[in-house]
TORPABA-787576 format. One record per residue (C-alpha): y, z, x; residue in three letters. Coordinates in Angstrom, 3 decimals. Layout:
! residues N
<site><v>Y</v><w>Z</w><u>X</u><code>ALA</code></site>
...
//
This chain:
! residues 71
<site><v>9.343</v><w>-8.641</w><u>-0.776</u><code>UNK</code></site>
<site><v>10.506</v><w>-5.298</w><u>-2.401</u><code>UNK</code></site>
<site><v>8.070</v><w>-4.548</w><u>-5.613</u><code>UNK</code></site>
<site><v>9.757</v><w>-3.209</w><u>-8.720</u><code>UNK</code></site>
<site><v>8.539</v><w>-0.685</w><u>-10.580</u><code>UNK</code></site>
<site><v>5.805</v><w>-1.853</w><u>-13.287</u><code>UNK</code></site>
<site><v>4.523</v><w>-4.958</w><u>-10.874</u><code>UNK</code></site>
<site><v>0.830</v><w>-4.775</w><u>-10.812</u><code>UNK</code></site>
<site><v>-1.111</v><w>-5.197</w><u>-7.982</u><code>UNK</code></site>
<site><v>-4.883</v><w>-5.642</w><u>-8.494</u><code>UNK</code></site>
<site><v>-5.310</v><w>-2.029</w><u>-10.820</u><code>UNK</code></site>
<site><v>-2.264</v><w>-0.710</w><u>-9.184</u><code>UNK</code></site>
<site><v>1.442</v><w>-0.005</w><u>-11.477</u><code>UNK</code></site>
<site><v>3.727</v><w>0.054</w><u>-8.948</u><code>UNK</code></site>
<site><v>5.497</v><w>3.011</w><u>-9.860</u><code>UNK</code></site>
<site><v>8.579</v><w>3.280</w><u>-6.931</u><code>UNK</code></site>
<site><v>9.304</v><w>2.910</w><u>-3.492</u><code>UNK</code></site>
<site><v>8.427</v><w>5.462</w><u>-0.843</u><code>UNK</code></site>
<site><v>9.731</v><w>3.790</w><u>1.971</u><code>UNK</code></site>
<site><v>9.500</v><w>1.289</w><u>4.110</u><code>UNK</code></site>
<site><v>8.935</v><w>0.401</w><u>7.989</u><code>UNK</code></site>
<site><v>7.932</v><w>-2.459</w><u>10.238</u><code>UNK</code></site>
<site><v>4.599</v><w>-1.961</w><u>9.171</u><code>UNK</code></site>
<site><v>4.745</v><w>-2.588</w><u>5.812</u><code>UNK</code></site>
<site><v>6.060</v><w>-0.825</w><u>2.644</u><code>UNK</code></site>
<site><v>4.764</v><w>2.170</w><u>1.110</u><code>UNK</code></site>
<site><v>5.170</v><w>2.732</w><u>-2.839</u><code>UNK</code></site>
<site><v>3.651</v><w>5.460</w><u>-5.419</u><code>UNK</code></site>
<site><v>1.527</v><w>3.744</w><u>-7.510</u><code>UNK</code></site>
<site><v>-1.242</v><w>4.684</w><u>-10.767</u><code>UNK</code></site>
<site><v>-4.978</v><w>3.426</w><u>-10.194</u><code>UNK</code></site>
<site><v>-5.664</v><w>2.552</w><u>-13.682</u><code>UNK</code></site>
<site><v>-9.563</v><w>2.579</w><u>-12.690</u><code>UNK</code></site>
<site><v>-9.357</v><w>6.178</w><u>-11.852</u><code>UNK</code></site>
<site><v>-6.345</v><w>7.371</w><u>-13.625</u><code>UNK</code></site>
<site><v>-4.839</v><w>8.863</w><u>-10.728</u><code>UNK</code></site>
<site><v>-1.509</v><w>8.425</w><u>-7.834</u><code>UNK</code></site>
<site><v>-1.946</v><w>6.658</w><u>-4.912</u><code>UNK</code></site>
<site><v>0.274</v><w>5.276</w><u>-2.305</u><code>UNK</code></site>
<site><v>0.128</v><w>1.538</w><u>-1.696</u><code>UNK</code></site>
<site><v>1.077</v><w>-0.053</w><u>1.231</u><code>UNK</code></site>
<site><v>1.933</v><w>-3.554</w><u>1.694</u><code>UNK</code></site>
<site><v>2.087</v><w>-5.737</w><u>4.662</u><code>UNK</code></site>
<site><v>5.331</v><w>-7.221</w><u>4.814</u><code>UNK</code></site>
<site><v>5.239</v><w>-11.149</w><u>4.875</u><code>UNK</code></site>
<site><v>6.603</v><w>-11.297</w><u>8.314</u><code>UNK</code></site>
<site><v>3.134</v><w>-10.283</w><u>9.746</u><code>UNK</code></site>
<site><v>0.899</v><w>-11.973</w><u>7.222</u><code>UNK</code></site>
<site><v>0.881</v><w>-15.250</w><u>9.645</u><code>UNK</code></site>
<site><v>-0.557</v><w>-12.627</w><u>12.192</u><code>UNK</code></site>
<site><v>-3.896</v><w>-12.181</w><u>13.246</u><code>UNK</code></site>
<site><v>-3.331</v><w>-9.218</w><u>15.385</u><code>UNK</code></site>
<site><v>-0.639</v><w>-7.244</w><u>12.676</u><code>UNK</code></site>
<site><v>-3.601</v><w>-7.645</w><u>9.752</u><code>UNK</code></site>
<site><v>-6.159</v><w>-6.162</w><u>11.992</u><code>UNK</code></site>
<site><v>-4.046</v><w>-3.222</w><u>12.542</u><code>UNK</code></site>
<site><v>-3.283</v><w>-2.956</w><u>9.014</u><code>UNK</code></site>
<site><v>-6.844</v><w>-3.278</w><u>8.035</u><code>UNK</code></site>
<site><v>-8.275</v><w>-0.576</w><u>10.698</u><code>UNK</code></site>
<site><v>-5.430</v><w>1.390</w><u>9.529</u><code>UNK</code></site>
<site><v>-6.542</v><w>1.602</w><u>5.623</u><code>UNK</code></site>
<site><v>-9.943</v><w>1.956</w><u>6.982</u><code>UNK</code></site>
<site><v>-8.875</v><w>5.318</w><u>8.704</u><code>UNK</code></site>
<site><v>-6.941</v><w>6.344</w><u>5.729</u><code>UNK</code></site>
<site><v>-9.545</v><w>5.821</w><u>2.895</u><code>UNK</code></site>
<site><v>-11.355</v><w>8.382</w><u>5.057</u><code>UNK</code></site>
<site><v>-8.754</v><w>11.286</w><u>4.212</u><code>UNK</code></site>
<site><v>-9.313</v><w>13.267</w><u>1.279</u><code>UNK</code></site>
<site><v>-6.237</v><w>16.043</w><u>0.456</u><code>UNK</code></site>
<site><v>-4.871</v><w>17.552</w><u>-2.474</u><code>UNK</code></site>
<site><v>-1.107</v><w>16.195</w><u>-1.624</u><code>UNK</code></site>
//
């Protein structure tokens, strides 16, 4: 389910697409906690039914909350 621009998600504006794979999809968002960009992505709703597919997902945010770069 494509999010439009504006949606909120927890303290996340959606601000547009980045792309999208069979992963999930990745927008540019604004953290209105920290008043700063992010990228969001979302597990599609194919694989939220699967065990395996959120595990990934979730050691996969896990790996990325540990990078910290400028871009």
């Amino acid at each position: 389910m494509p999010l439009a621009p504006g949606f909120r998600l927890g303290p996340y504006d959606i601000v547009a697409p980045l792309g999208a794979g069979g992963m999930g999809e990745v927008y540019r968002a604004r953290d209105s906690r920290l008043g700063r960009e992010v990228a969001i992505k979302v597990l599609p709703d194919s694989l939220r039914g699967d065990r395996e597919a959120r595990a990934r997902f979730q050691r996969e945010a896990m790996a990325l909350s540990r990078l910290n770069h400028p871009n």
